[in-house]
C-alpha positions as a Markdown table, in Angstrom:
| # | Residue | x | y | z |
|---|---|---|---|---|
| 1 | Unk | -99.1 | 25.0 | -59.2 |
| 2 | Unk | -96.0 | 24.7 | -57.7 |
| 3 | Unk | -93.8 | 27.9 | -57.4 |
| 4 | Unk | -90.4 | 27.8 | -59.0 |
| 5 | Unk | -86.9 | 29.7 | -57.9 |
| 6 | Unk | -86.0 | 32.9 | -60.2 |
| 7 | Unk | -82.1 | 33.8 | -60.2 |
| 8 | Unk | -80.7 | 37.0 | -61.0 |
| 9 | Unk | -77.2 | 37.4 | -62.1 |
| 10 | Unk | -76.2 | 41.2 | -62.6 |
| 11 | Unk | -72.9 | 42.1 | -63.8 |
| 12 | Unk | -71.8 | 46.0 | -62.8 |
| 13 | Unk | -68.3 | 47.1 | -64.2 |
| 14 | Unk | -68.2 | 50.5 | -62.2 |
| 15 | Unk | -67.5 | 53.4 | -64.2 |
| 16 | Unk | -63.6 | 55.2 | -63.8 |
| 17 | Unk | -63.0 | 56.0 | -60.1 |
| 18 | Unk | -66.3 | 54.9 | -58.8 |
| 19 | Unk | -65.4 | 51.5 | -57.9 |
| 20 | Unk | -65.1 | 52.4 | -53.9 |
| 21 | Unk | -68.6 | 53.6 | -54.3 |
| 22 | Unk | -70.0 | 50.8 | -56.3 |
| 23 | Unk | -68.9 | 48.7 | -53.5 |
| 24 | Unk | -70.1 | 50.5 | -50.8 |
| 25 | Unk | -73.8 | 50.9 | -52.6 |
| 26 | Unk | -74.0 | 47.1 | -53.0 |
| 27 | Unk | -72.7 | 45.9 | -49.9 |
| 28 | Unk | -75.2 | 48.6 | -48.1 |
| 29 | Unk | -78.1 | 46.9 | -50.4 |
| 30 | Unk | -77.1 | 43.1 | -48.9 |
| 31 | Unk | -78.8 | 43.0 | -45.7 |
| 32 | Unk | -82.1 | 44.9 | -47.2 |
| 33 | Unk | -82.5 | 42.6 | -50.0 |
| 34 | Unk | -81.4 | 39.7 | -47.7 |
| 35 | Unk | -84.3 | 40.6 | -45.9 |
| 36 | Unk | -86.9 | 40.7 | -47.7 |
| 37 | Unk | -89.7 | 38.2 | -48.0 |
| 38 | Unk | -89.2 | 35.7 | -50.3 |
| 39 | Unk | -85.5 | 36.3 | -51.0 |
| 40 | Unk | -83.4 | 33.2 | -50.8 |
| 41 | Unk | -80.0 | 34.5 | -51.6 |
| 42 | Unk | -78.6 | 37.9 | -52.2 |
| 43 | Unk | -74.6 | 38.0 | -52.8 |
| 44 | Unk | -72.5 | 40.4 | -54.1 |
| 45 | Unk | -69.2 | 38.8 | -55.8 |
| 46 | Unk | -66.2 | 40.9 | -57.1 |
| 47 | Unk | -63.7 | 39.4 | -60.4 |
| 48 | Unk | -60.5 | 39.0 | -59.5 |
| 49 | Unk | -59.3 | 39.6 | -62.6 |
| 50 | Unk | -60.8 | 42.8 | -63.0 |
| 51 | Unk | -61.6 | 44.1 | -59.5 |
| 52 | Unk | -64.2 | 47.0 | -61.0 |
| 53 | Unk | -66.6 | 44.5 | -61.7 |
| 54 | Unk | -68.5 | 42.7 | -59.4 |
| 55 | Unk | -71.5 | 40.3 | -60.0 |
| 56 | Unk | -75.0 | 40.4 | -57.7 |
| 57 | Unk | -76.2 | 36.1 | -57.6 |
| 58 | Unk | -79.5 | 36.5 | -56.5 |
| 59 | Unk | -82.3 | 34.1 | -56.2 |
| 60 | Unk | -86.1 | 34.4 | -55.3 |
| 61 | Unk | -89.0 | 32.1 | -54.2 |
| 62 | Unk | -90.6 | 32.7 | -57.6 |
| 63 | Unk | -91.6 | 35.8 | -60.0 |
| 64 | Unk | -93.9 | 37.3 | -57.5 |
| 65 | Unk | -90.6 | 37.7 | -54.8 |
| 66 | Unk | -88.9 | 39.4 | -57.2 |
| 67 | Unk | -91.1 | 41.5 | -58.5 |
| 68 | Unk | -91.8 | 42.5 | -54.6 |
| 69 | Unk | -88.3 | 43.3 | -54.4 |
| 70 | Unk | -88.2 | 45.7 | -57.8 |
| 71 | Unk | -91.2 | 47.9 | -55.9 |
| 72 | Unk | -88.5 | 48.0 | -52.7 |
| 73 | Unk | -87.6 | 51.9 | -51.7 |
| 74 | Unk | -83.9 | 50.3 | -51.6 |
| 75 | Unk | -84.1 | 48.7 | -54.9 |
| 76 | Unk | -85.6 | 51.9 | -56.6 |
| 77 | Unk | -82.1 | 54.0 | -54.7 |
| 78 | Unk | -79.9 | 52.1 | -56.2 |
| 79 | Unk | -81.8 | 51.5 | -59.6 |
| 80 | Unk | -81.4 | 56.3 | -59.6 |
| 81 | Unk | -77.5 | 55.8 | -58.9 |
| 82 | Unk | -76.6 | 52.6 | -61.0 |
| 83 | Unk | -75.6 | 55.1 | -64.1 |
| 84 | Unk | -73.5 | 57.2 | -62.2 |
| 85 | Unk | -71.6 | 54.2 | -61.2 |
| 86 | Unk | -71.6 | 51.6 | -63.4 |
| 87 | Unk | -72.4 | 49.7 | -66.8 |
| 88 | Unk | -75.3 | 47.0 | -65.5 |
| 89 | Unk | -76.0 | 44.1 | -67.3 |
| 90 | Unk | -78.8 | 41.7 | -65.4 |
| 91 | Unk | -80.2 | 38.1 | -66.7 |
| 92 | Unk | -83.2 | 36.8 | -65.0 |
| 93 | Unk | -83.1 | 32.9 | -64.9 |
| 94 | Unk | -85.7 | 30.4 | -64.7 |
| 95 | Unk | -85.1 | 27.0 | -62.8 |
| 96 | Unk | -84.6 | 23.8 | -65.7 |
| 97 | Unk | -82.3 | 21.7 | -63.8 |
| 98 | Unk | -81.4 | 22.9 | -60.3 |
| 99 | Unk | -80.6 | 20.6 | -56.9 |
């Protein structure tokens, strides 16, 4: 069986007067994730449109990478202050036509 990429997009809109420390969090969480085994791709993106929303593009070796990185000390952290900071909307994305 061959192993397939999973993507996660995550969309955090921080709440009122916590988009500094959104930032911060997720900048601080690049290299950690970044370094992980089996991490391809950890990016943190912020709408220009709206600049209290930014947008995590993620992407694993497979399931099992990302699953690693859920049990991360790091990744729990910032799962305990997400709802301080911000409304969090993730999609997790299987591979159907990639390059």
């Amino acid at each position: 069986m061959t192993q397939s990429p999973t993507k996660v997009t995550a969309i955090l809109t921080a709440h009122l007067g916590k988009s500094v420390e959104l930032r911060a969090l997720l900048v601080g969480m690049a290299p950690l994730c970044r370094a992980e085994p089996g991490n391809l791709r950890w990016d943190v993106w912020r709408d220009l449109a709206h600049g209290e929303r930014f947008v995590l593009d993620e992407l694993y070796l497979d399931t099992a990478a990302l699953e690693a990185h859920r049990l991360t000390p790091h990744y729990q952290a910032y799962l305990a202050k997400i709802p301080e900071l911000a409304e969090r909307t993730a999609w997790i994305l299987e591979a159907v036509a990639i390059a």
